[in-house]
N, C-alpha and C positions, 0 to 999 in steps of 0.2 A: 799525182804525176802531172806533167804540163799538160793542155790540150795538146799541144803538137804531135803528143806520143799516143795518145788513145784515144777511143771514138766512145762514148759508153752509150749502154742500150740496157735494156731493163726486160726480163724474163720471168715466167711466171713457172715455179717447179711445182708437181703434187707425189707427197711420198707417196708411199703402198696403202698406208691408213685413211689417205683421204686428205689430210692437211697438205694446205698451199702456201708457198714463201715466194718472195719476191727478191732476183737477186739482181745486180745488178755484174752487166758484163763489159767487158773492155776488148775491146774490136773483133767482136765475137767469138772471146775466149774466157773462161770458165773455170775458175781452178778446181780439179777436183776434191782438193781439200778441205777451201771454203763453202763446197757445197755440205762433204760430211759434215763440218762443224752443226752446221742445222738439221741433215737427214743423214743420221748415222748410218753407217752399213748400205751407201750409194755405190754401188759396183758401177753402174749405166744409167745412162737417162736413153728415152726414145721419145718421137715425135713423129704425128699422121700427117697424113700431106695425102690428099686424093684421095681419102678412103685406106691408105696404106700406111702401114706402121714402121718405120725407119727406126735404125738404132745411129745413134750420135756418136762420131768417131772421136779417139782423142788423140793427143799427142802432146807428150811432155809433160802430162799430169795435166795438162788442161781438158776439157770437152770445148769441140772446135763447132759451133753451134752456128747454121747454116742463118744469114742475117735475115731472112722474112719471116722464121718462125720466133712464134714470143710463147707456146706454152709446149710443156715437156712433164714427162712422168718419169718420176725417181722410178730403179728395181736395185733389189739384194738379190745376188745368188750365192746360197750357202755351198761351200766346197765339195760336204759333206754328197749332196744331191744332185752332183752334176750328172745330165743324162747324155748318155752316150752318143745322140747328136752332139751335144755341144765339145765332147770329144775329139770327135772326129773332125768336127771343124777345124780347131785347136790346131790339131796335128798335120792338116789338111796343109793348112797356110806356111807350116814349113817345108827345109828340103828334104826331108823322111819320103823316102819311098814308099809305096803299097806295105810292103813285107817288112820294113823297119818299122810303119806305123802299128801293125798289128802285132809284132812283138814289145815293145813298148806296151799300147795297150795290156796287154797277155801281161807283160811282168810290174805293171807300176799299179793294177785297174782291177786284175784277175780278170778283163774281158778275156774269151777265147773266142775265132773266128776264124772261120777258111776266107782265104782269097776271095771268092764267089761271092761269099756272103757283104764281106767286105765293098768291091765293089757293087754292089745291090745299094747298100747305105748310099754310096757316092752318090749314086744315080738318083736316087731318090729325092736326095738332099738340091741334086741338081749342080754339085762342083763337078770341075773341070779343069786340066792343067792343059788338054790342047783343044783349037780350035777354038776358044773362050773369047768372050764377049768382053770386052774393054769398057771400062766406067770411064764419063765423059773427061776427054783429053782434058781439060779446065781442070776436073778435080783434080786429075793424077798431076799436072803441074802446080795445083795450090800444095800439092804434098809434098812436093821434093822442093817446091823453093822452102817451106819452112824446114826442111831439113837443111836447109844447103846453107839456113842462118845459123846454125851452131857447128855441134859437131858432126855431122851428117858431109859438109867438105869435105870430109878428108877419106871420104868413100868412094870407092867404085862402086857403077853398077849393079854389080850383083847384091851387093849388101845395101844399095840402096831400094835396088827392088823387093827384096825380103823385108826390108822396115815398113816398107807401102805397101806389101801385103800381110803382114803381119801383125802388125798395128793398126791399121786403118782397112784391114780386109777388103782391099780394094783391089780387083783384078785387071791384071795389067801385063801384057808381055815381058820380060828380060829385052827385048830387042829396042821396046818403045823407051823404058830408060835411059839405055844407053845412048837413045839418040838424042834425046830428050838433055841428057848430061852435057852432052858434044853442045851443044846449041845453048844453055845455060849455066854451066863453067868448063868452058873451054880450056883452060889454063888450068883447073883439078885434073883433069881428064890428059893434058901433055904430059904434069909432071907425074900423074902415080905411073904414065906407060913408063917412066925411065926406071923405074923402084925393081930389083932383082933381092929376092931372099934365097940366102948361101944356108944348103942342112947338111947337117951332120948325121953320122950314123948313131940309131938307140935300138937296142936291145931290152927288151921286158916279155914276161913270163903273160901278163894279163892285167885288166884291172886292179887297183890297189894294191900292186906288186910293192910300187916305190908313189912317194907320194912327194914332189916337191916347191917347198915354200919360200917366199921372199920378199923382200919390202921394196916398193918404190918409191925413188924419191924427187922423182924430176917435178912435182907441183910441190916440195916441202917446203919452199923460202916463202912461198905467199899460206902455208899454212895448214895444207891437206898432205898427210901421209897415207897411203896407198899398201896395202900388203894384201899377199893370194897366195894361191894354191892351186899347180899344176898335178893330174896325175900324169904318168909316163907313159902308160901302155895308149892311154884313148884321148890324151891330151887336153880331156875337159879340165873346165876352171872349178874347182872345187871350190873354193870363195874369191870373192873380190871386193874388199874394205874400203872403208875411207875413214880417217877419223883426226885424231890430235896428236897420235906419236902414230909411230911403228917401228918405233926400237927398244919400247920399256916390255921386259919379261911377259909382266904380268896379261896385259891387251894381247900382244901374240897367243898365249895360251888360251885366251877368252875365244880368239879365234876358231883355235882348234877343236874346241871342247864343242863349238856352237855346230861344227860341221861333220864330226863324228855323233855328237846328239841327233843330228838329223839325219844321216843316213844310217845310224843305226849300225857302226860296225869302227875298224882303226886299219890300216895299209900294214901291209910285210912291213917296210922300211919305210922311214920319214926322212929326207935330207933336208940338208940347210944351210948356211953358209956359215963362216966359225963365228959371228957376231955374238955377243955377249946376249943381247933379245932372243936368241933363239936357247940359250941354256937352260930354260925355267919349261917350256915345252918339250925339249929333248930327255930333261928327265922323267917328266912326265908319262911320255909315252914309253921310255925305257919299263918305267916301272909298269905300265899297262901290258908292254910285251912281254915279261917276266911272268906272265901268270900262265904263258902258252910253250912248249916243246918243239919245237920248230928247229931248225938249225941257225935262223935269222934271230931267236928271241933274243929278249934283254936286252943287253948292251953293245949286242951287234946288229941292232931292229935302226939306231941311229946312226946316220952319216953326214957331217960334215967336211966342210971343201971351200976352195973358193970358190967365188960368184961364178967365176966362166966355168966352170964344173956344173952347174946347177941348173943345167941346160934346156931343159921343158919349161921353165918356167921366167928363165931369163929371154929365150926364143918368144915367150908371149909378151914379153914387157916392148918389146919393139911394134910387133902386133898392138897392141894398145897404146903406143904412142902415136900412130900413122891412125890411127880409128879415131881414138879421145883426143887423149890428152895435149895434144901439138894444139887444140883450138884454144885449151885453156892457156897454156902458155903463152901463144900470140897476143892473146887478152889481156892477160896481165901485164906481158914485155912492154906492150901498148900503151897501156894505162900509165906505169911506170915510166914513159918516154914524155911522158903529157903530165910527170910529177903529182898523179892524182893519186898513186899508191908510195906511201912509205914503209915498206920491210922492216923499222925498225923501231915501227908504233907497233904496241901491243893491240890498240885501240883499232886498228887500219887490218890486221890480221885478222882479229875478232868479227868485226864488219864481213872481213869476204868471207868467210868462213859462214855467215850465219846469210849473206844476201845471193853465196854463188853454191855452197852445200850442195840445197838438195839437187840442184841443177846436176852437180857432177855426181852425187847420187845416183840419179835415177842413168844416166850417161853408162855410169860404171855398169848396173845391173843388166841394163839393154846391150852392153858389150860385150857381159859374159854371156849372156844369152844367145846373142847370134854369134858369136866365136861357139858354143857349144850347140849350134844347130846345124852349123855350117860342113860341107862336106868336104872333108881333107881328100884330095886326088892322091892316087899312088906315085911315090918316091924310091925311084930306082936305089938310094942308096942308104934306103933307110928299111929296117925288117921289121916294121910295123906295116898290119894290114891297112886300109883305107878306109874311110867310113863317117860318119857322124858320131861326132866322141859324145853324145849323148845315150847314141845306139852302142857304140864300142863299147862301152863303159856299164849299159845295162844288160845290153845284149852278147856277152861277149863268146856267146859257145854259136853264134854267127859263124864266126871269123876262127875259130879252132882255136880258141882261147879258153881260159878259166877264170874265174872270181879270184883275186890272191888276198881275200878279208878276210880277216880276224876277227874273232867274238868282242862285245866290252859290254861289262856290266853297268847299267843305269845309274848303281849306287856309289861306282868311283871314279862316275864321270862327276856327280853330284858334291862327293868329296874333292875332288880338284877344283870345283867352281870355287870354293872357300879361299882358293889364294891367285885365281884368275881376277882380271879388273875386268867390267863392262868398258869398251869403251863408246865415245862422246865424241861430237865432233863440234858443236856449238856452245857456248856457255849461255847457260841460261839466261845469267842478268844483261846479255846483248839484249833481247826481248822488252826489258824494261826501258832501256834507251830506244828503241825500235816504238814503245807505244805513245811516250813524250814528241818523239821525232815526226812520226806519222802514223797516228791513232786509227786502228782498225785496217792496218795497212797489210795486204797478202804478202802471202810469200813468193818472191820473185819466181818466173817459170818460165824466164828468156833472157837473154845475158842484156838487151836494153834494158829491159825495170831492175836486173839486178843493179846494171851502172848508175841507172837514175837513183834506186835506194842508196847505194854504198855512198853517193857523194853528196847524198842530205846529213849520213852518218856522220861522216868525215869533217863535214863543214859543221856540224850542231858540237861537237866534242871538241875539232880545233880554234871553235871560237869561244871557249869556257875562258 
């Protein structure tokens, strides 16, 4: 990359066993990629300073590594062993109340605990949601301007104070954001106050009553298809994809199979829009409801509709255009304005695809995550209870609800993977062009180095 764009500095890592690598960083930022590639299973790095042991905050897949220090210690921490401080931490930095975090605990953990007990950990641990001590203004603004370079824009404050506490466990008021915003984009902060969301009335039984799915396609001309999964009752994102269709059968269903595998269970009802992609999952799961007695099973377990029918999870696609995607749009529209992207190379899609991925990757996962930690306010005209659809959705005898899941056997989710596709979002052999072009070159992890790579691509292939 030019000097103009990076500063490089040189850092000394020690795994857990004792071995030392030498990496080399770019304006004190770290991929966390290219650290695994040499110390496999690097969760975190830490560094002393005064006698005290700091853990290294990240963002974006990078570790953002404070520029005086040059040595740091790799750690793994296995999932399996996490102790109940680190828990509580966890759950601390979101917006889970006291009694939402210990039922979570209680149901995801099998921790059980009173109240009492609960706050004793608090104390001890030494968190705080009032009265709390603020980390130096300096930091807390190095963290929202790198939020404010990508998609982090197109947020209000509250969601940008949940990223900067959340990520970077950094304590910091709701108040000081906001002002914080006002004085650093002014102009984000005029136009989301004009923004008004119009709801509609929904009726559901509880959790995995109905379960609805749907592709989007507002980034598919530069080459990302986008598909997810609303439930109705607690409005969590039950996935959120990115890949190379989201129209062919087969990837929809690979979908499905990936997130009933993981939780372990299938919805009353699946809807869908009548697209021909959703036919090969609809029968699917027909056939999986067919094994149960219900008055929904079988062939009445499936509904489709049009799109504006399909409304928990068309309501989210706006929600994640106003958070994500509008930043990548602009980008591209941009790019496209200045003739550097042509839509109609295979060569040029390939490239973004492979230099802007994991970017809107990791974008997507941190969306659904703070859309599913986030607490929905009560809606006069809506008869669903209020809550964090993380809690809603685990906790749902909270709120005078019920589970509405279904059994599924392991062995025919196993049997459907035989005619689901994986899918892919980069083509491999971009990689081999990528190591001709710039040999031992990272993977972009800001939308500058991604512009800087895409149009080394661009230029090395349109001058064959």
């Amino acid at each position: 990359m030019d000097e103009n764009y990076t500063r490089s500095s040189y850092v000394t890592i020690t795994s857990e066993d004792g071995n030392s690598i030498l990496f080399a960083a770019n304006n004190s930022r770290l991929s966390i990629n290219h650290v695994q590639r040499y110390i496999p299973n690097t969760d975190g790095l830490t560094f002393t300073s005064d006698g005290t042991e700091y853990l290294v905050p990240i963002h974006n897949g990078d570790f953002l590594l404070p520029p005086t220090i040059e040595l740091y210690k790799a750690f793994h921490k296995d999932e399996s062993t996490i102790e109940l401080d680190d828990l509580i931490r966890k759950y601390f930095y979101t917006r889970l109340t006291y009694k939402e975090i210990i039922a979570v605990l209680s149901a995801d953990y099998k921790i059980n605990m009173s109240l009492i007990t609960f706050k004793r950990h608090i104390k001890r641990l030494g968190l705080r949601r009032k009265n709390i001590i603020e980390n130096p203004l300096v930091e807390i603004i190095t963290i929202i301007e790198l939020e404010l370079e990508g998609s982090g824009k197109l947020l209000g404050y509250r969601s940008i104070w949940q990223r900067v506490r959340k990520y970077n466990h950094v304590d910091v008021k709701q108040e000081t954001v906001r002002e914080l915003l006002k004085i650093m984009d002014p102009d984000g902060v005029e136009e989301r106050s004009r923004s008004k969301l119009k709801r509609r009335v929904y009726i559901v039984e509880g959790p995995n009553g109905t379960w609805h799915m749907d592709g989007y396609d507002k980034l598919k001309r530069w080459g990302f298809a986008i598909h997810g999964c609303a439930d109705g009752f607690s409005k969590k994102i039950i996935w959120l994809r990115v890949s190379r269709s989201n129209n062919k059968p087969q990837i929809v269903l690979h979908y499905f199979l990936d997130a009933i595998q993981e939780l372990g269970l299938i919805p009353t009802i699946l809807r869908a829009d009548g697209g021909s992609e959703n036919g090969l999952t609809g029968e699917a799961f027909v056939a999986l409801r067919s094994l149960h007695d219900d008055e929904s099973a079988g062939h009445k377990s499936f509904h489709t509709g049009p799109s504006t029918a399909n409304e928990r999870i068309e309501k989210y696609w706006l929600q994640l255009r106003n958070h994500t995607c509008e930043y990548y749009i602009q980008v591209f529209k941009r790019m496209q304005d200045l003739n550097l992207i042509d839509n109609g190379n295979p060569f040029h899609v390939e490239f973004l695809r492979y230099c802007f991925g994991p970017q809107i990757e990791y974008d997507l996962k941190r969306a659904m995550d703070e859309w599913n930690e986030h607490r929905i306010r009560h809606q006069n005209l809506v008869k669903l209870p209020a809550g964090i659809p993380n809690v809603l959705f685990k906790c749902p005898e909270m709120f005078d609800a019920h589970d509405c899941k279904k059994s599924v056997l392991q062995s025919d989710i196993d049997v459907l993977y035989q005619v689901a596709e994986e899918p892919f979002l980069v083509d491999p052999l971009v990689q081999e062009i990528v190591d001709i072009v710039r040999p031992g070159a990272q993977i972009p992890c800001d939308t500058r180095s991604a512009i800087d790579l895409f149009l080394a691509l661009t230029t090395y292939v349109d001058n064959l």
